[in-house]
C-alpha positions in Angstrom: -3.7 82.0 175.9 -2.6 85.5 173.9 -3.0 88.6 175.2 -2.4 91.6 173.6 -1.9 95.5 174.4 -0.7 98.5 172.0 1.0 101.4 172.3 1.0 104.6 169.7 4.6 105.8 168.8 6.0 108.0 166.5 5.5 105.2 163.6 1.8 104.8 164.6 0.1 101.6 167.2 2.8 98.9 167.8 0.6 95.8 169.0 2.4 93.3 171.3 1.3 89.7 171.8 2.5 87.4 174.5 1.3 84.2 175.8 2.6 82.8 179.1 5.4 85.2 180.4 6.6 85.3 177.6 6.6 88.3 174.0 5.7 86.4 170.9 5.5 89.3 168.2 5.1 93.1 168.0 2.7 93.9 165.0 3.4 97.1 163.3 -0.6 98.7 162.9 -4.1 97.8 163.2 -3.7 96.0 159.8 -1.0 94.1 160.2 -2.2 93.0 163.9 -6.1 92.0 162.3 -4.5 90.1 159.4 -2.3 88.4 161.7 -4.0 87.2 164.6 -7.1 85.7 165.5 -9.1 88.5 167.2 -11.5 85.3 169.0 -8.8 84.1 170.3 -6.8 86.8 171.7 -7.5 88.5 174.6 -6.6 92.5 175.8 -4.5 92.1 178.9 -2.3 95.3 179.0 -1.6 94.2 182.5 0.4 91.2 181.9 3.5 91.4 183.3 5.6 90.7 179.4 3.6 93.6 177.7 3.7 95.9 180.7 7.7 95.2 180.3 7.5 95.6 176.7 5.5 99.0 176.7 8.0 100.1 179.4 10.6 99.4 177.2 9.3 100.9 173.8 7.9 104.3 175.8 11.7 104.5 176.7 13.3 103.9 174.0 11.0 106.3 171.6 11.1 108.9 174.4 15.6 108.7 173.5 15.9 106.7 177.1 16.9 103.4 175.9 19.3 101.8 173.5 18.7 98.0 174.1 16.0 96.0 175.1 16.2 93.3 177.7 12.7 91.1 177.1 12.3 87.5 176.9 11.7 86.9 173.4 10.6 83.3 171.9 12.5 83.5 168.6 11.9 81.2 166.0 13.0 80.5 162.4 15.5 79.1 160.7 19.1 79.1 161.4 19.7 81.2 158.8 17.2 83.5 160.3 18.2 83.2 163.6 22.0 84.2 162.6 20.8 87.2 160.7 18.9 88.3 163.5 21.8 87.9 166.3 23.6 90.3 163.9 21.2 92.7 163.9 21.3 92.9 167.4 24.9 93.7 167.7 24.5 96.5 165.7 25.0 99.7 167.8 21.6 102.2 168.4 22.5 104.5 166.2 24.8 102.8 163.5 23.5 101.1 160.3 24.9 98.3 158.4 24.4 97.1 154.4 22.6 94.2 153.5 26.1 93.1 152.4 27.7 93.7 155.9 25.2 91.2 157.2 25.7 88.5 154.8 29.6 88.6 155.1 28.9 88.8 159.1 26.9 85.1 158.5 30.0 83.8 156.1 27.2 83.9 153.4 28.1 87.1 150.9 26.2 86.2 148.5 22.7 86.1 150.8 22.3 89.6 150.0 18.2 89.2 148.9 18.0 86.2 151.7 19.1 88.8 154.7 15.8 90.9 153.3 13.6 88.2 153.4 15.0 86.8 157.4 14.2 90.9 157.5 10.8 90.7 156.8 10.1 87.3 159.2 11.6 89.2 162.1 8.9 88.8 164.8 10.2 91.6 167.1 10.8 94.7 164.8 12.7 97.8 167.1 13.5 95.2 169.4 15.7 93.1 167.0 16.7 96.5 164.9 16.0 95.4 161.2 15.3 99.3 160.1 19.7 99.4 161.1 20.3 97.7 157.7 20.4 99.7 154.8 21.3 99.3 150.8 25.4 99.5 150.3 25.1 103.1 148.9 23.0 104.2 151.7 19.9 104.4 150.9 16.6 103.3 152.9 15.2 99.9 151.7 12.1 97.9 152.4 10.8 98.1 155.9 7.4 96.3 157.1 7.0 95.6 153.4 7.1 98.7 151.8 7.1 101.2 155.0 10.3 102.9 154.2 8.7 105.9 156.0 9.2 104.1 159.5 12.9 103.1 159.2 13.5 106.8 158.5 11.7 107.9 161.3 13.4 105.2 163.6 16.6 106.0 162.4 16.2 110.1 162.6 15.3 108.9 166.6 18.2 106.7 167.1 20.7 109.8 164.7 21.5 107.1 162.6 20.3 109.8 159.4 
C-alpha cells in the first residue's frame, strides 16, 4: 500500500510517498503529487516510520542542520540513470557541478542533454541533489521542469550562490 505525508519548505509542499519501509518518491507540489499518483489508492499515513524519517530529515536539512541524507531509497532507472545519480550524490552540500562535469564523471562527455533528462527522472529531488548541477558558465538551468526558482532557493540555503 502507499502512504503519503507533506511537508511545506522554503520551495513550497514536498509530498513523500513510501510503501513498505521503504521512500519511493518526493513530489515537488500539490500538482505534481495529483498528476502523479493515484489519490484512491494512496493513503495519508504521516506516521509511518519512512516518512516520519524523511520529514525529520528535510525539516533538518532546510532548517541548515543537515548536509546528507541517510534514507532507504528504492532507486530505479536505467544504468545510465543510476550512474548520473551516484554522481550527484558525491557532490558536496554546497558545491555545484556543470552538466559537463557529470558526463565526463560517467566517461560519457558527450551526454550533456542526456544528464538533464536522468535530471528530470530523479525520483528523490534534495535527497539525490540535482539543483547541484548547473550550465558550464554558471548559470541556473531547468529544475522540476522549468522551476529554476527552486534550485536558486536551494542553492542560496546550501551557499552554493
Amino acid at each position: 500500500m502507499r502512504t503519503y505525508s507533506y511537508i511545506d519548505s522554503i520551495i513550497g509542499k514536498l509530498f513523500m510517498v513510501a510503501e513498505k519501509n521503504v521512500l519511493t518518491v518526493i513530489h515537488m507540489g500539490e500538482e505534481d503529487f495529483h498528476q502523479n499518483e493515484d489519490i484512491n489508492n494512496i493513503t495519508y499515513q504521516p506516521d509511518h516510520p519512512a516518512l516520519l524519517e524523511t520529514s525529520k530529515q528535510l525539516h533538518e536539512y532546510f532548517a541548515g542542520n543537515r548536509k546528507e541524507f541517510d534514507l532507504p531509497l528504492e532507486v530505479e532507472g536505467t544504468n545510465f540513470q543510476k550512474a548520473v545519480w551516484e554522481q550527484l550524490c558525491l557532490i558536496p552540500f554546497g558545491e555545484t557541478r556543470s552538466y559537463l562535469d557529470i558526463a565526463v564523471s560517467i566517461d560519457n562527455p558527450k551526454a550533456v542533454r542526456a544528464i538533464g533528462q536522468a535530471n528530470r527522472a530523479n525520483k528523490y529531488p534534495i535527497i539525490i541533489p540535482c539543483h547541484r548541477v548547473i550550465g558550464k558558465n554558471n548559470s541556473l538551468t531547468g529544475y522540476a521542469g522549468t522551476r529554476v526558482d527552486l534550485k536558486e532557493k536551494l542553492l542560496k540555503l546550501e551557499g552554493a550562490l
